[in-house]
C-alpha positions as a Python dict, from the first residue, in 0.01 Angstrom:
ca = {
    (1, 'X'): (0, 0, 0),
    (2, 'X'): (279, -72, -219),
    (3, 'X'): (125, -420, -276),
    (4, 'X'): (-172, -230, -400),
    (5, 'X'): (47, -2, -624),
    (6, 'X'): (229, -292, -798),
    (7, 'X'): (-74, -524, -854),
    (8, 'X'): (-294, -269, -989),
    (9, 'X'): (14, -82, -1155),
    (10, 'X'): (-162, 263, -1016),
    (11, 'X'): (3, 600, -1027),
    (12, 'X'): (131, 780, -727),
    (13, 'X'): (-188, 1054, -746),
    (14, 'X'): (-414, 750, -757),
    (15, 'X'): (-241, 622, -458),
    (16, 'X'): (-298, 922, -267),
    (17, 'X'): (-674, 927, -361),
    (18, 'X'): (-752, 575, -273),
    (19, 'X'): (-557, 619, 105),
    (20, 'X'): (-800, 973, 114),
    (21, 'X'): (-1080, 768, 8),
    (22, 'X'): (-1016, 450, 248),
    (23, 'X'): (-956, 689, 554),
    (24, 'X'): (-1307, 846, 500),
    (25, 'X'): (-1469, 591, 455),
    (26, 'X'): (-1327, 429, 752),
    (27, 'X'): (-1431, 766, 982),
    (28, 'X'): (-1732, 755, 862),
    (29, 'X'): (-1802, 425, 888),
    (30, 'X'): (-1675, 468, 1280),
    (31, 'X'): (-1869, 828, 1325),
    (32, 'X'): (-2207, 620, 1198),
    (33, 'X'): (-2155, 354, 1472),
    (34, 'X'): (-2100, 606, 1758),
    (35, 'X'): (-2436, 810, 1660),
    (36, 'X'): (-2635, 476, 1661),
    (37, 'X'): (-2488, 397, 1942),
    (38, 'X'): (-2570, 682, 2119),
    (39, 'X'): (-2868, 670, 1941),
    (40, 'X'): (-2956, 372, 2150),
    (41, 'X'): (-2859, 457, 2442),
    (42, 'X'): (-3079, 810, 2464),
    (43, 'X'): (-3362, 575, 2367),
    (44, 'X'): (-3302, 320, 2604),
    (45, 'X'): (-3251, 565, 2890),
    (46, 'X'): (-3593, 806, 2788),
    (47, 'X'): (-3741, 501, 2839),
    (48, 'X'): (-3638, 390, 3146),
    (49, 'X'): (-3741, 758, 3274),
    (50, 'X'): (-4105, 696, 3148),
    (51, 'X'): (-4098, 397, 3327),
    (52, 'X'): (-3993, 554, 3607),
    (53, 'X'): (-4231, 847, 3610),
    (54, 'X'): (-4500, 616, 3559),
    (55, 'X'): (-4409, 399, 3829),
    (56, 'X'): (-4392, 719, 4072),
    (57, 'X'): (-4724, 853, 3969),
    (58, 'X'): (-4904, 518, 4055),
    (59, 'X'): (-4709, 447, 4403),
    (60, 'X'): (-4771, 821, 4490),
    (61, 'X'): (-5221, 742, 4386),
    (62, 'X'): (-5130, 448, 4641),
    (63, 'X'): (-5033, 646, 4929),
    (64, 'X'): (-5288, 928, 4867),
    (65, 'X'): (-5558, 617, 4872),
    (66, 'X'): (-5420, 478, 5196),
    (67, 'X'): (-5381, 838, 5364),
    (68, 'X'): (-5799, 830, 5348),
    (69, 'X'): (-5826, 558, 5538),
    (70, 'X'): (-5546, 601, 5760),
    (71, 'X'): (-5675, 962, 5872),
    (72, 'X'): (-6011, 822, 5876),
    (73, 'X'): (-5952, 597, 6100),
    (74, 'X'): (-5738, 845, 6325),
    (75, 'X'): (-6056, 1007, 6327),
    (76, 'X'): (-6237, 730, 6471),
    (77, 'X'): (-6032, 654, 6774),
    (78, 'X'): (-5975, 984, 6840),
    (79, 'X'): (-6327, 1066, 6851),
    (80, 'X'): (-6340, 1370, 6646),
    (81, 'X'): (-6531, 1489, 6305),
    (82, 'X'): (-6334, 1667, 6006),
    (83, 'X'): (-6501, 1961, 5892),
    (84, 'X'): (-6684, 1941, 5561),
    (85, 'X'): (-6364, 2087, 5355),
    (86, 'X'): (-6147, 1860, 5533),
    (87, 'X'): (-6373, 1538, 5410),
    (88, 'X'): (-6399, 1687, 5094),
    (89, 'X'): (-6104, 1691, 5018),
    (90, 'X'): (-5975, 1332, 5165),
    (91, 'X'): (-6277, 1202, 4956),
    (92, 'X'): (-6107, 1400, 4598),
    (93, 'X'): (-5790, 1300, 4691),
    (94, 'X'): (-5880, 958, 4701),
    (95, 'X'): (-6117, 934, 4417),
    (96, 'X'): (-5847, 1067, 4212),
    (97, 'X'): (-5634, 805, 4363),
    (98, 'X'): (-5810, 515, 4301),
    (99, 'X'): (-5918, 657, 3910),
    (100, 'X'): (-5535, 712, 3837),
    (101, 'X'): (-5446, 385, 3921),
    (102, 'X'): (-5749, 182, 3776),
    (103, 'X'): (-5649, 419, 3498),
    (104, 'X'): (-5296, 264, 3477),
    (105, 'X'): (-5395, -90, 3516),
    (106, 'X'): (-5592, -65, 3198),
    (107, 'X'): (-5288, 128, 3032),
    (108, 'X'): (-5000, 93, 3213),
    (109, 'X'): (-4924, -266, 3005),
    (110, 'X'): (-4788, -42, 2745),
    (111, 'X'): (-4529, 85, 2999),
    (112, 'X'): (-4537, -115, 3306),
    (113, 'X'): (-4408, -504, 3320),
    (114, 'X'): (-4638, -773, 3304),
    (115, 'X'): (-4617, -843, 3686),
    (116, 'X'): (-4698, -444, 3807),
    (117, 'X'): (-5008, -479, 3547),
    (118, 'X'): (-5096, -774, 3682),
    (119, 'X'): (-5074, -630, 4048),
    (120, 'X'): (-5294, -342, 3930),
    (121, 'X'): (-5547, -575, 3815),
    (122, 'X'): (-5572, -759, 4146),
    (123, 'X'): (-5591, -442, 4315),
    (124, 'X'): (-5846, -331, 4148),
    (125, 'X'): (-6068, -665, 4168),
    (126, 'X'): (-5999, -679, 4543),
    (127, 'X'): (-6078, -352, 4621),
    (128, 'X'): (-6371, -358, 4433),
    (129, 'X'): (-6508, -703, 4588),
    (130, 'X'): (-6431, -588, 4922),
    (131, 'X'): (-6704, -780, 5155),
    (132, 'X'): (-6927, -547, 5384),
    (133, 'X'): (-6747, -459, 5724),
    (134, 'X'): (-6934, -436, 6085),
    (135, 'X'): (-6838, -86, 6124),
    (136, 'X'): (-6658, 215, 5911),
    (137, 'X'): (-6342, 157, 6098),
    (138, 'X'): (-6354, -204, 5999),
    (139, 'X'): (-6429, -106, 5643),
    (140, 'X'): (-6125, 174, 5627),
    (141, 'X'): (-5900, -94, 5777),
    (142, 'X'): (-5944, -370, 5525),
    (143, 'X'): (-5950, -124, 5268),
    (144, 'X'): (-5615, 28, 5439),
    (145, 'X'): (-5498, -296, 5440),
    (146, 'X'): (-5549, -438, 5032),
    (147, 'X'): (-5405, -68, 4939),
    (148, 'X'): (-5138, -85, 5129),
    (149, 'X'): (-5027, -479, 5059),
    (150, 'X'): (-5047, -407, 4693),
    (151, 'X'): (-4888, -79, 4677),
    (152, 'X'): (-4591, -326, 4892),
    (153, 'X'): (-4568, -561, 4579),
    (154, 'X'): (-4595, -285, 4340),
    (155, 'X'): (-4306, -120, 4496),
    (156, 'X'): (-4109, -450, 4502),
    (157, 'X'): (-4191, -485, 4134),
    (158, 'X'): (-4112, -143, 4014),
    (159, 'X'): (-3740, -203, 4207),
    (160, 'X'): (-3719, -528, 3995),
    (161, 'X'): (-3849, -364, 3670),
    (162, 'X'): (-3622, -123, 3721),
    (163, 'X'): (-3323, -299, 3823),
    (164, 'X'): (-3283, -165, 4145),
    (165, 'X'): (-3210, -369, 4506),
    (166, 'X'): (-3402, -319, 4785),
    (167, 'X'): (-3257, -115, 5120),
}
């Protein structure tokens, strides 16, 4: 500072002024990169918990799809009926299902990677185009089967999306 003082031939008050100034400007200047810093880093982490919940809701509309077949086809080999409640509700359930995740493959791009979308899409084209089965066991198993493969690679995605290694 006493470079400063010299050179610019400034009076002691003026000294004391420019170190006040200098050290304000230099907290502020460090206060204004820890808020966008932190800034940042509540944004990036909100959005990893949308991601999350979003990958939840669709790998729980999986399982409730597959749980129609699967008790369906307990059904079958065990020889018994559900009441009309019972099939009632299976048959909600897994309308709601199915709508919630045809529902994210034609929104979830905006959230979900490239890769989950594109697993969506599949599902929903091979589900769709399912060919015509012998018998309704045959049908629940294939359709078991394509729900259950794709909610597989969906999972596997969502752990790579989201960073995470497998068990």
């Amino acid at each position: 500072m006493e470079e400063i003082t010299t050179l610019f031939d400034l009076s002691p008050a003026a000294v004391i002024v420019l170190k006040l100034f200098s050290g304000l400007a230099l907290a502020f200047f460090g206060a204004w990169i820890a808020v966008w810093l932190s800034r940042n880093k509540f944004r990036s982490e909100r959005w990893w918990e949308k991601k999350v919940e979003a990958y939840e809701r669709i790998i729980d509309a999986f399982h409730r799809s597959k749980k129609f077949d699967s008790e369906h086809m307990r059904a079958e080999e065990l020889d018994i009926d559900f009441d009309d409640a019972r099939k009632a509700e299976l048959t909600n359930q897994a309308k709601e299902s199915r709508d919630e995740i045809l529902r994210a493959s034609d929104v979830g791009s905006f959230i979900l990677s490239k890769e989950a979308h594109a697993i969506l899409a599949r599902y929903a084209k091979e589900s769709e185009n399912m060919e015509r089965q012998n018998s309704w066991y045959e049908h629940l198993d294939l359709s078991w089967s394509i729900t259950n493969r794709h909610m597989q690679a969906f999972i596997e995605e969502a752990r790579a999306d989201l960073k995470r290694k497998g068990d």
